[in-house]
N, C-alpha and C positions, 0 to 999 in steps of 0.2 A: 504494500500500500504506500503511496506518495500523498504527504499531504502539500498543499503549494499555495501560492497568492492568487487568487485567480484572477482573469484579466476578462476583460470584453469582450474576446472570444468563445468566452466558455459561456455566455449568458443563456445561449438554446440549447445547450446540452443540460444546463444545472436549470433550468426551467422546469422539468418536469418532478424533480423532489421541491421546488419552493412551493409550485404550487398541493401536492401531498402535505407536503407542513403545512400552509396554510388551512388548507380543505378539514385538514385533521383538529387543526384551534379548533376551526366552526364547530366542529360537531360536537367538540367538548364543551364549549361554551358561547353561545351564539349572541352572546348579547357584548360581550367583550371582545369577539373575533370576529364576528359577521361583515363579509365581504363584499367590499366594493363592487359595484356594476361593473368596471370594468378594472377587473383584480389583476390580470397581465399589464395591463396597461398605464396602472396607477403604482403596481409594484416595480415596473421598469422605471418611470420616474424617478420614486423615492432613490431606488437603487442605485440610478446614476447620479441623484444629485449627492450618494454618500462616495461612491468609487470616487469623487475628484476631490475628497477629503482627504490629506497625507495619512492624516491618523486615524482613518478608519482602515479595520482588516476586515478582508474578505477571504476566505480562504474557502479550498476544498479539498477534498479525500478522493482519491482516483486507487481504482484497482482494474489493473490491465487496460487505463486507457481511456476509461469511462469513470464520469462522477457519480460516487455513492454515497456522497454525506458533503455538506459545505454550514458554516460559519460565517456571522455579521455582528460584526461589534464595530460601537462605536466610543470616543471621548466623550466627555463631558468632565464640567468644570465645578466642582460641589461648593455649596453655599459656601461664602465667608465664613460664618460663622462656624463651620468644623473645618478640621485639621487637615482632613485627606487631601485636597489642592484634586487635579485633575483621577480620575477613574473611568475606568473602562465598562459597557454595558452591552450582555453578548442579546442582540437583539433577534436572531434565527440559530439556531443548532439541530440540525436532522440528519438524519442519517437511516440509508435501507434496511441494514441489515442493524437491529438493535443485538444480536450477540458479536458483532465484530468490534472489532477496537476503534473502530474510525473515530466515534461520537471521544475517546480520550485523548484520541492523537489532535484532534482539532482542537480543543481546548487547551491540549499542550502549549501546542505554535501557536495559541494567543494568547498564553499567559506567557512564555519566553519572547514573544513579540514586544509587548507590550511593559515587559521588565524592562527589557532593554532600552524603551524607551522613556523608562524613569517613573510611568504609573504604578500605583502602589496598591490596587483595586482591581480588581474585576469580579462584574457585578454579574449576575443574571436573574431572568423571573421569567417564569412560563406556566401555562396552567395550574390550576390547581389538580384538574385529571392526570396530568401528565406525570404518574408517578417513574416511569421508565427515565426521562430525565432527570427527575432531581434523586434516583439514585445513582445515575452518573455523575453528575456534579455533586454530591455527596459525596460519596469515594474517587471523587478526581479534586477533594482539598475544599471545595464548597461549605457553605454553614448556613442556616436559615439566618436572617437579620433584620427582616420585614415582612410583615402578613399583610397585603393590599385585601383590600374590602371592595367590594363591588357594590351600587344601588342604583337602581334603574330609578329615573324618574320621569313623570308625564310628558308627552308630546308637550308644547308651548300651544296654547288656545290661540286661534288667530288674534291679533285685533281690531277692535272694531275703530275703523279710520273717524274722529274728530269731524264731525260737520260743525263749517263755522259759517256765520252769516255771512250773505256779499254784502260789501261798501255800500251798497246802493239804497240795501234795506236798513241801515241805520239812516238816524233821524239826524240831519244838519245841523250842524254846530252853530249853534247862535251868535252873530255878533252883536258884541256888547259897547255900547258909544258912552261915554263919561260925560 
């Protein structure tokens, strides 16, 4: 297995596990993961406006040639107010075969990436169903450190547009002579 940086090239060959990862959120949680109308098309976006990021990594797992697992992390820069300065947040991690090592190998090469570039964090969240993940990232050094909480709330009531009088139906301003 090769794990590597992947480039622009690889975007329609690693297209078809983004979209499995994605398709797979949905169905565990469709109020949190529920996909865009046009989920190819809005995921290439996002995608390319993270790939011209220096320090975002992208990486993927090839075995004989073909991608079986790829990785998306990005910077970020934590409040003032705590200590960490910049940390890293693994935003995709999937992989085909969940008994192969790919899903450790990627997290590897982004946690040695991302040392080396002097972050002192890498963070990830993903499902709450998705327990196949967080016992990889459990036993690849991972710790719980946040429980996010979920609440749906009501659609927005239209509202109802303000009718104002016209000019014309107010009453003339009187002039007043001293």
């Amino acid at each position: 297995m090769i794990v590597r940086e992947a480039t622009t090239a690889d975007s329609d060959a690693v297209a078809p596990l983004i979209l499995a990862c994605l398709t797979q959120h949905e169905a565990w949680d469709a109020a949190r993961y529920g996909l865009a109308a046009e989920v190819a098309k809005e995921y290439r976006r996002w995608f390319g406006r993270l790939a011209e990021d220096p320090r975002t990594t992208i990486v993927i797992a090839e075995m004989d040639g073909r991608p079986v697992g790829y990785l998306v992390a990005t910077v970020h820069r934590d409040r003032p107010i705590y200590r960490t300065g910049d940390y890293a947040v693994i935003h995709d991690l999937w992989v085909e075969d969940p008994a192969s090592d790919a899903g450790r190998e990627l997290l590897k090469d982004a946690a040695d990436r991302y040392a080396a570039a002097g972050v002192t964090q890498l963070r990830a969240a993903t499902a709450a169903a998705n327990e196949r993940v967080r016992t990889l990232l459990k036993s690849s050094g991972f710790r719980i450190c946040q429980v996010d909480l979920l609440m749906e709330l009501p659609a927005p009531k239209p509202r109802k547009k303000a009718v104002r009088r016209a000019e014309s139906s107010r009453a003339p301003a009187e002039d007043v002579a001293e």
